[in-house]
C-alpha positions as CSV (number, residue, x, y, z in Angstrom):
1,X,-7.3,-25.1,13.9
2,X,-9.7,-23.2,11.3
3,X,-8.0,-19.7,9.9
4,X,-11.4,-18.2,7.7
5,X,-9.2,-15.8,4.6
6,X,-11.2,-12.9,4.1
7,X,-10.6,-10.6,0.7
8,X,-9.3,-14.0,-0.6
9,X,-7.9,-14.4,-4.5
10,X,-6.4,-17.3,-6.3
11,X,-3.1,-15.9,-5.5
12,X,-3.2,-16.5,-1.8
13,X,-4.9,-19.2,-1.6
14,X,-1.9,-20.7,-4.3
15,X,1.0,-19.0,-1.8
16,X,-0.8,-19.9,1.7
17,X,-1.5,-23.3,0.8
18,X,2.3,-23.6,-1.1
19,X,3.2,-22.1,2.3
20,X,1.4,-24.3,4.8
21,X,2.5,-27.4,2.7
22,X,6.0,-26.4,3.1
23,X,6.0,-26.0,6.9
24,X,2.4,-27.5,8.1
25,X,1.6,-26.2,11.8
26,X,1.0,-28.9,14.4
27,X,-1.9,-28.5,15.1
28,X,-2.8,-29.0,11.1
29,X,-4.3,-25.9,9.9
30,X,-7.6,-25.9,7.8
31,X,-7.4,-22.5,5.7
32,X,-11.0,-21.4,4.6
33,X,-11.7,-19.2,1.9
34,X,-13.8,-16.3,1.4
35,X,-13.9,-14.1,-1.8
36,X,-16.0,-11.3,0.2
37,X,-14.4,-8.6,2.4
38,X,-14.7,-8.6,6.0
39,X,-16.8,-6.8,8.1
40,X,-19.7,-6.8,10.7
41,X,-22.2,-8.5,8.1
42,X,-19.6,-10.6,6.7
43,X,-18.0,-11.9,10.3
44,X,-20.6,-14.9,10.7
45,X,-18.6,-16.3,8.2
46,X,-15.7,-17.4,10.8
47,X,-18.2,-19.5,12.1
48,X,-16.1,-22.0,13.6
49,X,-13.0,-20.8,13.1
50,X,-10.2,-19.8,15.4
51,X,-8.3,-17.0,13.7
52,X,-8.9,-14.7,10.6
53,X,-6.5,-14.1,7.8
54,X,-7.3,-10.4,6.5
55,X,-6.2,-7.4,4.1
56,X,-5.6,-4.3,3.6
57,X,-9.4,-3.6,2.8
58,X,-10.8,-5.9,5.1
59,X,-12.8,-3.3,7.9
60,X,-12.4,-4.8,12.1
61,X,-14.1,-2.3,13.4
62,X,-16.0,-2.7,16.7
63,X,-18.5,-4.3,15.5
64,X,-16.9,-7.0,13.3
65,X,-14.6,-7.5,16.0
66,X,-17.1,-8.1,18.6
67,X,-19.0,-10.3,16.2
68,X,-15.7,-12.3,15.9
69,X,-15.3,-12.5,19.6
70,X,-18.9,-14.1,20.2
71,X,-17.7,-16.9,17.6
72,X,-14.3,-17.7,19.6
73,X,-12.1,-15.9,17.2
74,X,-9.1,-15.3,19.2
75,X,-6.7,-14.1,16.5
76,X,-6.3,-11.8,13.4
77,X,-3.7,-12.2,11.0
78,X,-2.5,-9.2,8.6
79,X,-1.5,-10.3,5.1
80,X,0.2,-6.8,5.0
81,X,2.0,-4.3,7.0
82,X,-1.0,-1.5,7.6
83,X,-3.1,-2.3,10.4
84,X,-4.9,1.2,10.2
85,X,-7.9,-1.1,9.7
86,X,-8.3,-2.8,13.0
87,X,-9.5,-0.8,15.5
88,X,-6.9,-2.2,18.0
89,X,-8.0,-1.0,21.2
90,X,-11.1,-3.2,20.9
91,X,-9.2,-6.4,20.1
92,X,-7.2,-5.4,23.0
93,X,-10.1,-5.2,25.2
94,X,-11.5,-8.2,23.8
95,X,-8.0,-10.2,24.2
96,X,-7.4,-10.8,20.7
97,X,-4.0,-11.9,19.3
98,X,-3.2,-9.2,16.3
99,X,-0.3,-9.5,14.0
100,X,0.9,-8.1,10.8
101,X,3.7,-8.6,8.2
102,X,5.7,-5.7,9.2
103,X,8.1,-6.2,5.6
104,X,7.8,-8.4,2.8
105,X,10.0,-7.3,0.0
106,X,10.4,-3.6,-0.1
107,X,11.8,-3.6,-3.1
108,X,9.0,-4.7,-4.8
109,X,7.2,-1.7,-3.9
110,X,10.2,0.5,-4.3
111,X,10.4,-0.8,-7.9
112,X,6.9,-0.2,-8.3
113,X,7.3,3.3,-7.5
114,X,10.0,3.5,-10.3
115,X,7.9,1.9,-12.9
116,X,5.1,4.4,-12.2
117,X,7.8,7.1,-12.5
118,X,8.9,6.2,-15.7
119,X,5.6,5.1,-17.4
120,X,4.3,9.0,-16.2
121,X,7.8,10.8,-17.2
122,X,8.2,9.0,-20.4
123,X,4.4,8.6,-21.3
124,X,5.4,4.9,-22.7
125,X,1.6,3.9,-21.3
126,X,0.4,6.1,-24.6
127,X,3.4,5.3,-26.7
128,X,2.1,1.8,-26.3
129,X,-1.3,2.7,-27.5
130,X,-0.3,5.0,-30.4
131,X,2.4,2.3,-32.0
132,X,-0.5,-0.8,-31.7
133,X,-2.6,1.8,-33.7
134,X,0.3,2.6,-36.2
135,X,0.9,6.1,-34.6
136,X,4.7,6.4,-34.7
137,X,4.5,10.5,-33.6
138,X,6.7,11.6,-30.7
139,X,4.4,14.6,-30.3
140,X,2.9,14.6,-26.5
141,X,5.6,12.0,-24.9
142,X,8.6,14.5,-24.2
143,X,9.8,13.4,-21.5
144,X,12.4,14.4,-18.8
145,X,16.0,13.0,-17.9
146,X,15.6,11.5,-14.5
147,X,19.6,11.7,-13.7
148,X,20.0,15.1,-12.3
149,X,16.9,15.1,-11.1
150,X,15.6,15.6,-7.0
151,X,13.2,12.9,-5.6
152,X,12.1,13.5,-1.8
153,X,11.4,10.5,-0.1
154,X,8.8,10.8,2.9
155,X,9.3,7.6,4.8
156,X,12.7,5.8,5.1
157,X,11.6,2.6,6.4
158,X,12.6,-0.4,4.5
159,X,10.2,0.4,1.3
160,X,12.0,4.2,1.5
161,X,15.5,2.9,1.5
162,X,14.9,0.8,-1.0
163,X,13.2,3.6,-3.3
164,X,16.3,5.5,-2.0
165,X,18.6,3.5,-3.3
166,X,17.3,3.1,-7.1
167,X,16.8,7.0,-7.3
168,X,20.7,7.6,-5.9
169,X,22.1,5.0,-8.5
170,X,20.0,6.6,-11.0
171,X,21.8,9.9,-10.2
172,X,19.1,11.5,-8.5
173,X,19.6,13.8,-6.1
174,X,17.5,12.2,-3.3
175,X,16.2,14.0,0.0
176,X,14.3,12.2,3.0
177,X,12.2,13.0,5.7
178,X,11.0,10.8,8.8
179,X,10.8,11.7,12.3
180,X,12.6,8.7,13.2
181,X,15.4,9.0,10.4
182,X,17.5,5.5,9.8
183,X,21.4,6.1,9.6
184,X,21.1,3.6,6.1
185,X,19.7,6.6,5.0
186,X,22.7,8.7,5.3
187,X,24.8,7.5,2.1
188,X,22.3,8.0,0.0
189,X,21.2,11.4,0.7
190,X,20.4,14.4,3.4
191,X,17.6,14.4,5.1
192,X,15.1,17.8,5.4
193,X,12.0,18.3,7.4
194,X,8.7,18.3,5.0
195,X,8.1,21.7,4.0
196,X,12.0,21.8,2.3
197,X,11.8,18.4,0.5
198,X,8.6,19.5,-0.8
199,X,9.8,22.4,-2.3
200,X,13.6,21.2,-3.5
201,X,11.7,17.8,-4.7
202,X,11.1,17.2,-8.7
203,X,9.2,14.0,-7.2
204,X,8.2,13.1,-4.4
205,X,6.9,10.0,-3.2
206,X,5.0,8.8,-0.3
207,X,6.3,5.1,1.8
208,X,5.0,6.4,5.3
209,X,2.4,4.4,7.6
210,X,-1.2,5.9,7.7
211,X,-1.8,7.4,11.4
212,X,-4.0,10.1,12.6
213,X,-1.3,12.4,12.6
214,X,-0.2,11.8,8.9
215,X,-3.8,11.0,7.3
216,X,-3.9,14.2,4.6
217,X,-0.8,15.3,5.0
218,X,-0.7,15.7,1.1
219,X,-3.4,18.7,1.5
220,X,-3.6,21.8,-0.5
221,X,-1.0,23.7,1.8
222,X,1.6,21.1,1.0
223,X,1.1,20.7,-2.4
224,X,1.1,24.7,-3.1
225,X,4.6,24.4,-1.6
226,X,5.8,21.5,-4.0
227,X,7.9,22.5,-7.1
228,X,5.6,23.8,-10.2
229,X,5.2,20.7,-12.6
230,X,6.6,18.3,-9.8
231,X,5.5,14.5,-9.5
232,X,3.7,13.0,-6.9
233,X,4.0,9.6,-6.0
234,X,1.8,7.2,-3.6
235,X,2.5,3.5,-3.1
236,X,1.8,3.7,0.4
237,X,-2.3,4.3,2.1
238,X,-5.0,6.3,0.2
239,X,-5.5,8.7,2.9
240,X,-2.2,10.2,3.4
241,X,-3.4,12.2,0.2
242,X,-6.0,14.7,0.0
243,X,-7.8,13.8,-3.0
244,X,-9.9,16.4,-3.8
245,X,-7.0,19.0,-3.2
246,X,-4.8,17.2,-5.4
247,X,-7.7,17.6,-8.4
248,X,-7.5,21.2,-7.6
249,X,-4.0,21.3,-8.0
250,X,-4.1,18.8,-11.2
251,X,-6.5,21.4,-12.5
252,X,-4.5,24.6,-11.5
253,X,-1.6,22.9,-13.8
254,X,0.6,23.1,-10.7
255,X,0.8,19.5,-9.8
256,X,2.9,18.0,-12.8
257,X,2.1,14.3,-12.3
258,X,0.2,12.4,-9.9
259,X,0.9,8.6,-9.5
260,X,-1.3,6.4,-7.6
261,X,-1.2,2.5,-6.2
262,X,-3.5,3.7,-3.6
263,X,-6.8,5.6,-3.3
264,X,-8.6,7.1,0.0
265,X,-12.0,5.0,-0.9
266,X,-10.1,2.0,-2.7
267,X,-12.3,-0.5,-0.9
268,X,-15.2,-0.7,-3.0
269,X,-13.2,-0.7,-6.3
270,X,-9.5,-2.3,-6.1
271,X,-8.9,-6.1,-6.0
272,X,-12.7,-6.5,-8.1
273,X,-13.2,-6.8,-11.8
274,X,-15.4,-3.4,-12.5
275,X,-14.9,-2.8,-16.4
276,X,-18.7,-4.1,-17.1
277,X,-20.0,-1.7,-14.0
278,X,-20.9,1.6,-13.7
279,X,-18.3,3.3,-11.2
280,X,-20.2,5.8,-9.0
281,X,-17.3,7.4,-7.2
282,X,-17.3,10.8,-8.8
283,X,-13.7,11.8,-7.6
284,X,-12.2,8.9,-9.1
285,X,-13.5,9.6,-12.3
286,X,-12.6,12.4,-12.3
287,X,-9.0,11.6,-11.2
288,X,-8.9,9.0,-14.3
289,X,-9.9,12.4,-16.8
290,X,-6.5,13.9,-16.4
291,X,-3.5,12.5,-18.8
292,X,-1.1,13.1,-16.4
293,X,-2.8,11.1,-13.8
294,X,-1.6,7.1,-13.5
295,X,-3.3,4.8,-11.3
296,X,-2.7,1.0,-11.0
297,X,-5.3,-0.9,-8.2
298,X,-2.6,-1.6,-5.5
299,X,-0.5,-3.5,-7.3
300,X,3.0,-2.5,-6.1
301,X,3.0,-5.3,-3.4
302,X,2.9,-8.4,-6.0
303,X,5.4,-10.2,-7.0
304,X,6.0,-13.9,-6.3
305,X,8.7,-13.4,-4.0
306,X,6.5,-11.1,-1.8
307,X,3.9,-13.0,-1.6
308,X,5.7,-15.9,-0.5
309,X,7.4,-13.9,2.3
310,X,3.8,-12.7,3.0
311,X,2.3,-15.9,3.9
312,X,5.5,-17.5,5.5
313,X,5.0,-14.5,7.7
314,X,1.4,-15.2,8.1
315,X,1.8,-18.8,8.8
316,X,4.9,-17.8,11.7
317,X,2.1,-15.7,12.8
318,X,-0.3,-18.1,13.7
319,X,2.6,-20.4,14.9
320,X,2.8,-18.2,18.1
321,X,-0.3,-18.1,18.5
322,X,-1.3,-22.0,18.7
323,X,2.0,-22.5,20.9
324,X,1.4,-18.8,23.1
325,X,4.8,-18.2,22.0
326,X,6.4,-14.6,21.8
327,X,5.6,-13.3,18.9
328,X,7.8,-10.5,17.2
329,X,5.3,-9.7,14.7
330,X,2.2,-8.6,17.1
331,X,0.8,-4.9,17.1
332,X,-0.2,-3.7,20.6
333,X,-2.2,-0.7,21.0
334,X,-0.6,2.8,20.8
């Protein structure tokens, strides 16, 4: 068995090969690595191989996935939770086995969302700067006392109630909204629909799955109904924000804060080394103008102990699909 890693970086091929070591799959696996993204000029790549290992970034679209097909590629295996990215209806058709990690430490990302919180509240990104210069001014980082505080919470899947839980013991008054709300929610705070928790929240952050029906919707109506000088918060998928209304709103002085682990056209730029580059994406320079704006290159998934949850996932994954076995982890079409 031959799994070609697409979007591959020393980190997974360190965990998937700790991973495979630890509970090698009969047949042996042979993992083979690719630096490059995959898509429909990239797919010739799998030559030989059985299944695909992809990310977040990686784009199976009808064409890569038809390109797969005609190599015998019968799999595709999700190093993350999204599959927004695989046009599944086509790997349907074409009989493909698809499955994801549907959670691997959702406190990771929770706690990612509280250290973008903090570092934006009490500026300590620029206090770092000013004190390695010998700039010992408070002037510019007033911050704000979190306790007290409300943080709306749109999403309470696993990465929600986790964020839910740091805000509440914080003292934060915390609001949720889902359409499918989980009772774990219900200690730690009331739920609202959208339009309330937008306007009650002094943050509010995003850990919701990208569909069609919630792709934007972070767009200029929503965020004229948030708070004055309120925080926003994305650790989730680019596109649930509406980027360019969000400048507008930055601009305005409305919007208070904006953090970011995500971005809308993140493909081209996160996960690659472009300091020595020229950056032609005109809306994310402009996003990285603003002093209020933080933005780290979708980091809030990596720690150690996700990433070793990520590819024992991945490796169970493939498990199923060399023995046909039912697997928990597969995404059917919707």
């Amino acid at each position: 068995m031959k799994v070609a890693v697409f979007s591959a970086r020393s980190y997974d091929r360190r965990f998937l090969d700790e991973a495979n070591r630890a509970t090698p799959t009969t047949p042996s696996t042979e993992w083979v690595y690719f630096d490059v993204a995959l898509d429909a000029d990239t797919a010739a790549l799998a030559q030989g191989c059985q299944a695909v290992c992809v990310f977040v970034n990686d784009r199976l679209d009808a064409a890569a996935l038809h390109a797969l097909a005609r190599l015998g590629v019968g799999a595709i295996l999700l190093r993350c939770a999204g599959f927004n990215n695989v046009d599944l209806t086509v790997a349907l058709e074409l009989g493909m086995f698809v499955a994801r990690v549907p959670s691997y430490s959702p406190e990771a990302v929770a706690e990612h969302t509280l250290a973008m919180v903090m570092t934006l509240n009490r500026q300590t990104h620029r206090a770092f700067n000013r004190v390695r210069d010998g700039n010992f001014m408070l002037e510019g980082l007033l911050g704000r006392t979190l306790h007290g505080k409300t943080v709306g919470i749109v999403g309470t899947g696993k990465i929600g109630l986790a964020a839910a839980r740091i805000f509440h013991g914080m003292g934060c008054t915390v609001l949720g909204c889902d359409p499918y709300p989980s009772p774990l929610f219900e200690p730690l705070g009331d739920m609202a629909p959208l339009e309330e928790l937008l306007a009650r929240s002094d943050i509010v952050t995003l850990h919701c799955p990208l569909t069609e029906a919630s792709r934007h919707m972070i767009d200029a109506g929503a965020l004229a109904r948030m708070k004055p000088g309120a925080m926003l918060v994305n650790t989730s998928r680019g596109a649930l924000v509406d980027t360019t209304a969000v400048i507008k709103a930055l601009k305005s002085r409305h919007l208070g804060h904006l953090a970011i682990d995500v971005y809308e056209q993140e493909g081209p730029l996160f996960f690659q080394d472009r300091s020595g580059q020229i950056i032609d994406d005109d809306v994310f320079q402009r996003l990285m103008t603003f002093p209020n704006v933080l933005v780290t290159g979708h980091q809030g998934f990596f720690t150690v102990e996700a990433l070793q949850e990520i590819s024992a996932a991945t490796l169970g994954n493939l498990r199923h699909f060399i023995e046909r076995t039912p697997c928990p982890n597969r995404v059917d079409a919707h």
